[in-house]
KOLKOL-32112 format. One record per atom (N, C-alpha, C): x, y, z; residue in one letter. Coordinates in steps of 0.02 Angstrom, whole numbers, padded with zeros to 5 digits, always signed. Layout:
% KOLKOL-32112
XYZA
...
END
This chain:
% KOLKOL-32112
-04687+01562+03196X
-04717+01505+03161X
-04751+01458+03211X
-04819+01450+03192X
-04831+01394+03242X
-04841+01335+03185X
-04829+01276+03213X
-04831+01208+03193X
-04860+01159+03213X
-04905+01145+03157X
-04955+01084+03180X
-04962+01039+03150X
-04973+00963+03179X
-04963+00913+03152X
-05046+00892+03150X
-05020+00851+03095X
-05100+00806+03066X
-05125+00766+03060X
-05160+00741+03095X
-05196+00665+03083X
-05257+00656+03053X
-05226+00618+02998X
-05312+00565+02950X
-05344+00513+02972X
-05407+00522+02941X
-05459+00473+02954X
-05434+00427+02932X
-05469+00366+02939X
-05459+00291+02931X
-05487+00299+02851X
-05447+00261+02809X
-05455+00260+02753X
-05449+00302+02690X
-05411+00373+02727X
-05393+00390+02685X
-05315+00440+02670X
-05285+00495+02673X
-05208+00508+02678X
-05204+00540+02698X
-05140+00577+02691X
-05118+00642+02717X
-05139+00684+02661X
-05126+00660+02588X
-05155+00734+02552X
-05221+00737+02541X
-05271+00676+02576X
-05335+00675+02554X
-05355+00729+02616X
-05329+00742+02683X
-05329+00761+02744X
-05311+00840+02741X
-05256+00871+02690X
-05243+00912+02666X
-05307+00964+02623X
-05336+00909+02577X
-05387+00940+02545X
-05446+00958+02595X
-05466+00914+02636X
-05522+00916+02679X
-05517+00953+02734X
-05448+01003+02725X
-05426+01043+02776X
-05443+01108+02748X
-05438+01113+02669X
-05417+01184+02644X
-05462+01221+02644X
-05516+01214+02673X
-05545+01306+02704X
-05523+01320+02752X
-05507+01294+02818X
-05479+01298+02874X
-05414+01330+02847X
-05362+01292+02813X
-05300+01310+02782X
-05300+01381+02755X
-05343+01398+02721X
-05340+01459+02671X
-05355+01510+02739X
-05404+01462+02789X
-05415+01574+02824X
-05380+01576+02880X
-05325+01514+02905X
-05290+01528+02942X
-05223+01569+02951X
-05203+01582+03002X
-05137+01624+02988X
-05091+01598+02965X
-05042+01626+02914X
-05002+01619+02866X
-04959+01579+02895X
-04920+01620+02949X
-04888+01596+03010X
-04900+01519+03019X
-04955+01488+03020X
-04959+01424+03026X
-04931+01363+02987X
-04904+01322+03009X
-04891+01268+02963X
-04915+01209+02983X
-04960+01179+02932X
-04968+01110+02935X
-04932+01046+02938X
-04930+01007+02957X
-04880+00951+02922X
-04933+00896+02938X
-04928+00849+02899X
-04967+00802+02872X
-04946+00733+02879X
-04943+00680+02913X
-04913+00595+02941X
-04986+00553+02893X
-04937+00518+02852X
-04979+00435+02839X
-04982+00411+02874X
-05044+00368+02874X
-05047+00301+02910X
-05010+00245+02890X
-04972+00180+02902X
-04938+00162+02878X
-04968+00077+02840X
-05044+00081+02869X
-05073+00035+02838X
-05119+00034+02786X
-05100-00005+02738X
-05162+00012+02679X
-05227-00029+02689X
-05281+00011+02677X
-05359-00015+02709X
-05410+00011+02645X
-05452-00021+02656X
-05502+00007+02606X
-05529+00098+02620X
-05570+00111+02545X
-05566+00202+02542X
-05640+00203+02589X
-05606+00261+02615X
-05682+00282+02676X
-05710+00298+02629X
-05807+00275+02687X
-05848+00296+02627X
-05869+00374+02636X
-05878+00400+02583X
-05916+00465+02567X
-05845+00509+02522X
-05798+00473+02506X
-05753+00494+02466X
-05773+00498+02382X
-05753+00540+02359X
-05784+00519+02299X
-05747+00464+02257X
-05783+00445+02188X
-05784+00387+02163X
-05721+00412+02124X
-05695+00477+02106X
-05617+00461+02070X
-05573+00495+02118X
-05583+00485+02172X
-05521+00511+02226X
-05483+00455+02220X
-05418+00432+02215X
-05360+00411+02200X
-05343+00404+02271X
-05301+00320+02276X
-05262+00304+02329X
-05187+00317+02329X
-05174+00278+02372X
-05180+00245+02418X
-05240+00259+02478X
-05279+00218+02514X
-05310+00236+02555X
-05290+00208+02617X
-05253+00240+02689X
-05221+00210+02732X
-05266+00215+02801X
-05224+00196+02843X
-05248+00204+02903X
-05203+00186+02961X
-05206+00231+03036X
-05145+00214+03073X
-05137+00125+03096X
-05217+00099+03123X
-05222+00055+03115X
-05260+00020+03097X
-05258-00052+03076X
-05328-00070+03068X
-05374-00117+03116X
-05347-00109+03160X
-05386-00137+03220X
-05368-00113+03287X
-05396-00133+03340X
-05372-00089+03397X
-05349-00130+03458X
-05307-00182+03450X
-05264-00218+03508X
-05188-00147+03486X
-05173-00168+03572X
-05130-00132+03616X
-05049-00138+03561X
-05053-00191+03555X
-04974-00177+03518X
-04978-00138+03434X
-05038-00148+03399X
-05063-00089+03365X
-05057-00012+03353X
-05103-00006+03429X
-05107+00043+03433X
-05028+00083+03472X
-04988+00039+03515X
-04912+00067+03519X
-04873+00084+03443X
-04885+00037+03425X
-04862+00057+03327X
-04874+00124+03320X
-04943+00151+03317X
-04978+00221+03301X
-04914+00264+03342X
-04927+00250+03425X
-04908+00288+03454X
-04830+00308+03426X
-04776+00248+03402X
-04727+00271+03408X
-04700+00301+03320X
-04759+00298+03279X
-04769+00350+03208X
-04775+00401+03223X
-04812+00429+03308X
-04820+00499+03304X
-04744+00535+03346X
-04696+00476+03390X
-04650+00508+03415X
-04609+00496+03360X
-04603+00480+03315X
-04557+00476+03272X
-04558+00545+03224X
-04624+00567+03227X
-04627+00623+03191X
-04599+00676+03236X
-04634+00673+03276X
-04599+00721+03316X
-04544+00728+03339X
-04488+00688+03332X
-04412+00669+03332X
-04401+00707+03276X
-04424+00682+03232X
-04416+00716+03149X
-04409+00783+03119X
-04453+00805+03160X
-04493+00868+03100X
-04528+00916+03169X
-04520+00897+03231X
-04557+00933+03292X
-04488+00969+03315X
-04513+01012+03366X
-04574+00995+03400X
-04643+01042+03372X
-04714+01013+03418X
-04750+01044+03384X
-04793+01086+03402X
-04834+01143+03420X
-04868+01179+03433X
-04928+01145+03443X
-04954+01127+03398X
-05027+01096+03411X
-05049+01028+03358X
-05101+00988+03387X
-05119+00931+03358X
-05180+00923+03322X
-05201+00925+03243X
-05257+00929+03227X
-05301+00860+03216X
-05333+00818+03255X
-05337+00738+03208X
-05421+00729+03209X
-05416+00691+03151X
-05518+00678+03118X
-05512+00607+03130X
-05573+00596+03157X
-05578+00531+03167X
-05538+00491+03197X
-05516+00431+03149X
-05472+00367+03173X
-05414+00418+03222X
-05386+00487+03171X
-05365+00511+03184X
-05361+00565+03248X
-05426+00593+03260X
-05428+00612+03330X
-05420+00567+03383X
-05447+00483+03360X
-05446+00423+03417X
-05369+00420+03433X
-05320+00433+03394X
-05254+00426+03402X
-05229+00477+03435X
-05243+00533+03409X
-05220+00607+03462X
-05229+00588+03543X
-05304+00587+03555X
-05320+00551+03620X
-05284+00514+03663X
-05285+00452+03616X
-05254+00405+03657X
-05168+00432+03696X
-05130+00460+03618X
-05054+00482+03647X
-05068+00531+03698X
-05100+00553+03680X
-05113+00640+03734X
-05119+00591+03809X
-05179+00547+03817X
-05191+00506+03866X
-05144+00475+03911X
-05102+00444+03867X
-05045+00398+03884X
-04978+00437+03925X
-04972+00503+03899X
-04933+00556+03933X
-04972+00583+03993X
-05010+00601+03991X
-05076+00602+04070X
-05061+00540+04107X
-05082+00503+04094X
-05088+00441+04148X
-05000+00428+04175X
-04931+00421+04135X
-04877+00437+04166X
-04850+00496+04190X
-04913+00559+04183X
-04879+00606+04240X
-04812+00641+04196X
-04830+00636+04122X
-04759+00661+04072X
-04776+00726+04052X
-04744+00768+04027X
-04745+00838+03986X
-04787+00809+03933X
-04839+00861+03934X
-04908+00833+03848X
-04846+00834+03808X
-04856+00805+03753X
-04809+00826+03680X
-04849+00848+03633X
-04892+00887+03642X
-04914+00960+03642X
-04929+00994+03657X
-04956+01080+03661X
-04989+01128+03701X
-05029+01121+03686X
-05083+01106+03624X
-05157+01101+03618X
-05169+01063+03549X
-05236+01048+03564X
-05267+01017+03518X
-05351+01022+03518X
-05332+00997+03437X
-05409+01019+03410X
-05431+00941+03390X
-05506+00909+03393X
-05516+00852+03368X
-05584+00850+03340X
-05576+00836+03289X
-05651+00804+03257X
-05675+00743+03232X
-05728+00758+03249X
-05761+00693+03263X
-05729+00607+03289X
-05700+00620+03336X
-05647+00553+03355X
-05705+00495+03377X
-05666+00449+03365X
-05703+00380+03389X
-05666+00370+03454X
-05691+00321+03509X
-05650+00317+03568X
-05587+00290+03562X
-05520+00334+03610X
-05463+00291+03642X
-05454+00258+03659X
-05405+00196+03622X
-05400+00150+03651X
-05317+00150+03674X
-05297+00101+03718X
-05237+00102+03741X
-05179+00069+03711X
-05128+00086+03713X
-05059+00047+03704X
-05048+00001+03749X
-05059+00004+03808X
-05036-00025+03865X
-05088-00094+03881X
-05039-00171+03868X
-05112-00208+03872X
-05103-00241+03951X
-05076-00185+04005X
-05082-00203+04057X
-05159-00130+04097X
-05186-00083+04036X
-05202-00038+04047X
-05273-00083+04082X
-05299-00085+04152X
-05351-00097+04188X
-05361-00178+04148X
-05323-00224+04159X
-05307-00298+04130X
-05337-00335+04212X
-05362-00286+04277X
-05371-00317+04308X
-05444-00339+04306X
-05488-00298+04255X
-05570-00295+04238X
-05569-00357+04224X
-05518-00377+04153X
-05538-00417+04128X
-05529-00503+04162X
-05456-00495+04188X
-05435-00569+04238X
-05487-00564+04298X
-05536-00525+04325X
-05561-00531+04380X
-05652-00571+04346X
-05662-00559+04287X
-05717-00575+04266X
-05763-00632+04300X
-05816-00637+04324X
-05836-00708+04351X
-05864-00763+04305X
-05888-00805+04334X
-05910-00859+04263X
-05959-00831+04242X
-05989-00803+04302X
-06067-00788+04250X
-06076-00729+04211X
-06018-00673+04202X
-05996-00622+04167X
-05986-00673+04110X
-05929-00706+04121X
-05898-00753+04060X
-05973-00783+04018X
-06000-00791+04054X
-06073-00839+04007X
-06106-00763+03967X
-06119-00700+04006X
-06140-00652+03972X
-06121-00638+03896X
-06017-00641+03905X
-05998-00608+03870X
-05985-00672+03798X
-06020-00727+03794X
-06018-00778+03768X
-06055-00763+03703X
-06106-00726+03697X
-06135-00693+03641X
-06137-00643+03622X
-06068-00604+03673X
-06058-00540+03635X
-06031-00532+03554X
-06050-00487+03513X
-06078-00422+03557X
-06157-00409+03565X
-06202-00471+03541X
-06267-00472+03563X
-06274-00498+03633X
-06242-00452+03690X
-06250-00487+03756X
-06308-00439+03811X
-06311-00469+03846X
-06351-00395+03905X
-06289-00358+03949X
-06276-00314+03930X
-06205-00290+03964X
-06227-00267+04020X
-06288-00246+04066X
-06319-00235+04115X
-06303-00297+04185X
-06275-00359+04149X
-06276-00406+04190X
-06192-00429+04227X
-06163-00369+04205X
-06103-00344+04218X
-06085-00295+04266X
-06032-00304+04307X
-06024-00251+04350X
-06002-00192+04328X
-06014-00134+04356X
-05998-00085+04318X
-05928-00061+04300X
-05858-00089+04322X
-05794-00065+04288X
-05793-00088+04235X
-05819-00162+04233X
-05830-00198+04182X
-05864-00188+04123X
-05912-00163+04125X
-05964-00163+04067X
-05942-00085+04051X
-05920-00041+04076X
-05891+00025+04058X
-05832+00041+03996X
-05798-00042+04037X
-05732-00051+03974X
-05754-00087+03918X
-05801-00135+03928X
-05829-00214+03893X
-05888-00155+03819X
-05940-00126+03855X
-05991-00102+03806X
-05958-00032+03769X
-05921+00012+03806X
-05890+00048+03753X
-05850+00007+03718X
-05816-00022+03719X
-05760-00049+03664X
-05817-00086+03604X
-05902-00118+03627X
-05926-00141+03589X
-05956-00083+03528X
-05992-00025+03564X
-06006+00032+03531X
-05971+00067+03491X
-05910+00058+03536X
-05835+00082+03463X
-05838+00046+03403X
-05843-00015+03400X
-05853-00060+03353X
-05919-00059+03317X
-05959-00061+03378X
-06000-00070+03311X
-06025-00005+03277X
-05998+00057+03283X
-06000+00111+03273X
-05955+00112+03199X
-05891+00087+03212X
-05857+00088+03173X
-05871+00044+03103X
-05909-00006+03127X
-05923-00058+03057X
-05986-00009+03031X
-06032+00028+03059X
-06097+00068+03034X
-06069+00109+02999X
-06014+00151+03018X
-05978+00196+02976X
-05945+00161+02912X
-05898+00123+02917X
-05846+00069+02875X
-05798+00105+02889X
-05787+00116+02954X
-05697+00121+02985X
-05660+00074+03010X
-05699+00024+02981X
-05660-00052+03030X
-05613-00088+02964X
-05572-00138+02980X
-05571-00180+02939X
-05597-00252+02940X
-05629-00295+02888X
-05674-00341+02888X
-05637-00373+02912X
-05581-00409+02926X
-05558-00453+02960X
-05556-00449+03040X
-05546-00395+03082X
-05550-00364+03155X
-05587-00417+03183X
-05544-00459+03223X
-05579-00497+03265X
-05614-00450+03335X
-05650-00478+03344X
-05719-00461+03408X
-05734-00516+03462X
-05711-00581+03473X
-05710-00633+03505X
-05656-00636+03551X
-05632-00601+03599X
-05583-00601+03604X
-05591-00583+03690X
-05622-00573+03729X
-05656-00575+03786X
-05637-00618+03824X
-05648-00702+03799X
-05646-00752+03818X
-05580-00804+03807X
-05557-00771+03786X
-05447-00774+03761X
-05439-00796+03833X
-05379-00853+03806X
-05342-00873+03869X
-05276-00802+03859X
-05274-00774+03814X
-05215-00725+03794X
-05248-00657+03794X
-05259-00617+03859X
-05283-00564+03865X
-05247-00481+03832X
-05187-00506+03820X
-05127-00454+03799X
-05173-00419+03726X
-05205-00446+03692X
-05239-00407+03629X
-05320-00379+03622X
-05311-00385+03680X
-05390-00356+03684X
-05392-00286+03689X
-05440-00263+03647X
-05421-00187+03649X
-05437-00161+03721X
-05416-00096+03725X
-05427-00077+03798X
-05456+00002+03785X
-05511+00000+03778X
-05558+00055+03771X
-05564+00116+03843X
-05539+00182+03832X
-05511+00226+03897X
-05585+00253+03900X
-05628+00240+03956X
-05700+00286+03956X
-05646+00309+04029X
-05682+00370+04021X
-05683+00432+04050X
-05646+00389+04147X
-05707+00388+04143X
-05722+00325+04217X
-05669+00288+04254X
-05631+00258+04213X
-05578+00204+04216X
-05515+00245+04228X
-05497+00308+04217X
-05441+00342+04231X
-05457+00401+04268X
-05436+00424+04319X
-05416+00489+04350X
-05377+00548+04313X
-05349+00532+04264X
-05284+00558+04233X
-05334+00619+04171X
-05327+00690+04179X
-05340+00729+04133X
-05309+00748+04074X
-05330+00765+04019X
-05272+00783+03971X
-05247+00864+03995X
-05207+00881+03995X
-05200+00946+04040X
-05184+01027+03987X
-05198+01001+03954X
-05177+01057+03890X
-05262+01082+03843X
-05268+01157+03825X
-05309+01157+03785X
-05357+01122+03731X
-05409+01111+03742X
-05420+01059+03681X
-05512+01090+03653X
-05521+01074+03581X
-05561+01091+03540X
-05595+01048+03537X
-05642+01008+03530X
-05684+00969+03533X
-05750+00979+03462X
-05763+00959+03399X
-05783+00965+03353X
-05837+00909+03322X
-05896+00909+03307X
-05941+00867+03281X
-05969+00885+03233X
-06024+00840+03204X
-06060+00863+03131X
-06113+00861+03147X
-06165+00902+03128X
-06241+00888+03141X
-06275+00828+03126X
-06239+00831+03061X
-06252+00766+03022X
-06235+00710+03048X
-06190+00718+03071X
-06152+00647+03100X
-06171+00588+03123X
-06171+00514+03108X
-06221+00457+03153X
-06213+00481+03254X
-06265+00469+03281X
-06273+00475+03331X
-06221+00445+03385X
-06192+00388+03345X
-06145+00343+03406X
-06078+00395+03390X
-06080+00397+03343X
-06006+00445+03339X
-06003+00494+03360X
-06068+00555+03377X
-06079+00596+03408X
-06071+00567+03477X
-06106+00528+03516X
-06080+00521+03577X
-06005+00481+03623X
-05981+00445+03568X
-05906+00421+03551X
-05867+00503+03563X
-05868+00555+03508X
-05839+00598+03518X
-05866+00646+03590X
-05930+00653+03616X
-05946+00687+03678X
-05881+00636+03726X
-05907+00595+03726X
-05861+00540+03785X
-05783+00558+03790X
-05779+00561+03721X
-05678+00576+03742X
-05655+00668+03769X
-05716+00710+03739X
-05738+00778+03782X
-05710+00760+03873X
-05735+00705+03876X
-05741+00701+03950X
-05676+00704+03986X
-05617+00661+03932X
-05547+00644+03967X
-05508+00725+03956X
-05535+00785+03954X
-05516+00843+03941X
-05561+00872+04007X
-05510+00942+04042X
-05535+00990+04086X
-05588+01013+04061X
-05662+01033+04089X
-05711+01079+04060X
-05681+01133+04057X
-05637+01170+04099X
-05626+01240+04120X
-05585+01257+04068X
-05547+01223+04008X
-05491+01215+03963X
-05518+01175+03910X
-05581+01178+03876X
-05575+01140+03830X
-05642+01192+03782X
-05634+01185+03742X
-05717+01184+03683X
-05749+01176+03661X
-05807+01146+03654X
-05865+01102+03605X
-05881+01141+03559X
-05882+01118+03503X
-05898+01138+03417X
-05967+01112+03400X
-06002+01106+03348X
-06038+01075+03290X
-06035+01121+03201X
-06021+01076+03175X
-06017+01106+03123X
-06083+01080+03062X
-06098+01095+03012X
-06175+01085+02963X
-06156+01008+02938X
-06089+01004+02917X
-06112+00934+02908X
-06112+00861+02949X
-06092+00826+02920X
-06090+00751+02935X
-06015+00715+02963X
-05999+00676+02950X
-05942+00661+02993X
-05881+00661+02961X
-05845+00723+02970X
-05804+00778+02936X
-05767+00819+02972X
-05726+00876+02942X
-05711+00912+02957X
-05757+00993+02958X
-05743+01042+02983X
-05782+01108+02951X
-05760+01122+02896X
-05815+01125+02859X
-05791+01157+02771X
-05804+01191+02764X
-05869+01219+02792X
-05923+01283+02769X
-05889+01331+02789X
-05860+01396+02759X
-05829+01453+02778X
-05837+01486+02876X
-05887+01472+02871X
-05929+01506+02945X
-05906+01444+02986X
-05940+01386+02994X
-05912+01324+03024X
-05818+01325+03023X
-05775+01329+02975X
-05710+01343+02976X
-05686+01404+03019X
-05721+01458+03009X
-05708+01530+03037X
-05712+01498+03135X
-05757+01492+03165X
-05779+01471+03200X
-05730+01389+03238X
-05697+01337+03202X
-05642+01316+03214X
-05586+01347+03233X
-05562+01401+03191X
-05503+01414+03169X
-05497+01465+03237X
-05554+01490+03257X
-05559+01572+03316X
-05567+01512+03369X
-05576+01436+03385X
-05564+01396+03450X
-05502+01389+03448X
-05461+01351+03376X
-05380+01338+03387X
-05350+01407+03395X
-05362+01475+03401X
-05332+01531+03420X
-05338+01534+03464X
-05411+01543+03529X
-05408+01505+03572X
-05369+01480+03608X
-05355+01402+03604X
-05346+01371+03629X
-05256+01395+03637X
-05232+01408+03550X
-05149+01402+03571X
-05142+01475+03619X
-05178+01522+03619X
-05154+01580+03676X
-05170+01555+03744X
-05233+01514+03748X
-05224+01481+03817X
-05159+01433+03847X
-05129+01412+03806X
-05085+01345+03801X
-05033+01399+03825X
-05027+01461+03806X
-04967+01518+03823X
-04940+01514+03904X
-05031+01501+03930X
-05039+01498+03982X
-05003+01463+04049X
-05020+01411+04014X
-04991+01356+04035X
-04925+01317+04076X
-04927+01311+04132X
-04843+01272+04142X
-04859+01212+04172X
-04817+01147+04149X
-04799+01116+04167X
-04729+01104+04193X
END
């Protein structure tokens, strides 16, 4: 039996995540088991759902400061206390941003992955649990950064040094990526730069800012269709993965999972892939 756990998009469930799985589901091996985690916050229904799909519509979080996103993190060790351990990690979206980040967080302390592989589609960027994660970007800022970042997120981020504007303009592109889509929630403060209380500022992981690889197989999945920032949101977190150990996908549609039989076929022969590579593997 192999066993894999599941992560949903922002705004919508585990059985909405289930359905948007079931071509993948139907041509995979029997042998396989899914298992499926809510988010534990209720948020408005992502768009492109249809108009009588039925809630609840959740999400792990609805914003992306550090004690948040530790919340997420410790829904997914709880599952895995629960119901693990697990073979492999499948997450869309909000939900791949969450795979990431945990996968990340075990990299950067040098821990056993708590999984052998994973597959992700279309993720938005990682952000951190840790709000000491590179807290020195932000306390080192100068005034005249500080005057830049005064009209963010309409600022010139060019007028920034580069650790800075690496952490500062992805975390803005995440966002404003995320409000183009409607993966945000309308309340998500964005002013927050200029806080005498730096502990909630999200902490956006580009590639750049960490040394730390994810060290396990990984699938990497997009939509043709897909808006462009989310396409390069998901190339970017490609990056915190080995080339020599990982896979790039595209599938026909938009910002999704593979549905199309051939696009699914073509998933399903990377997560085979990937878990015989993972065989490989010692840590």
């Amino acid at each position: 039996m192999v066993k894999i756990l599941c992560l949903h998009g922002y705004g919508t469930s585990a059985r909405i995540m289930e359905s948007q799985l079931q071509t993948i589901r139907s041509m995979a091996d029997p042998e396989w088991e899914f298992v499926f985690v809510d988010g534990e916050v209720e948020c408005k229904k992502a768009p492109g759902l249809g108009t009588f799909t039925s809630g609840p519509f959740l999400c792990y979080s609805d914003d992306f400061a550090p004690s948040n996103t530790r919340h997420s993190h410790d829904l997914i060790t709880s599952m895995i206390e629960d119901e693990g351990p697990f073979d492999g990690v499948i997450g869309f979206s909000q939900g791949g941003s969450l795979t990431m980040s945990y996968l990340l967080e075990h990299a950067m302390a040098g821990l056993q992955p708590p999984f052998k592989w994973a597959c992700i589609f279309s993720s938005v960027i990682a952000f951190s649990p840790d709000d000491d994660f590179r807290h020195d970007l932000l306390s080192d800022l100068t005034p005249k950064e500080k005057k830049t970042l005064s009209t963010y997120p309409d600022c010139d981020f060019s007028a920034l040094r580069k650790p800075q504007r690496q952490l500062i303009e992805t975390t803005a592109k995440a966002f404003a990526t995320a409000k183009q889509g409607g993966f945000i929630a309308a309340h998500t403060n964005e002013n927050f730069w200029l806080e005498d209380d730096l502990s909630q500022v999200p902490r956006a992981i580009h590639p750049s800012l960490t040394s730390a690889k994810i060290p396990i197989p990984t699938v990497h999945v997009t939509g043709k269709k897909d808006s462009k920032g989310m396409v390069e949101l998901s190339k970017l977190m490609a990056g915190h993965c080995d080339e020599r150990c990982r896979q790039v996908l595209t599938h026909a549609g938009g910002h999704d999972v593979s549905r199309q039989r051939d696009d699914a076929k073509k998933a399903i022969r990377a997560m085979e892939w990937a878990h015989r590579e993972s065989a490989q593997q010692f840590w």
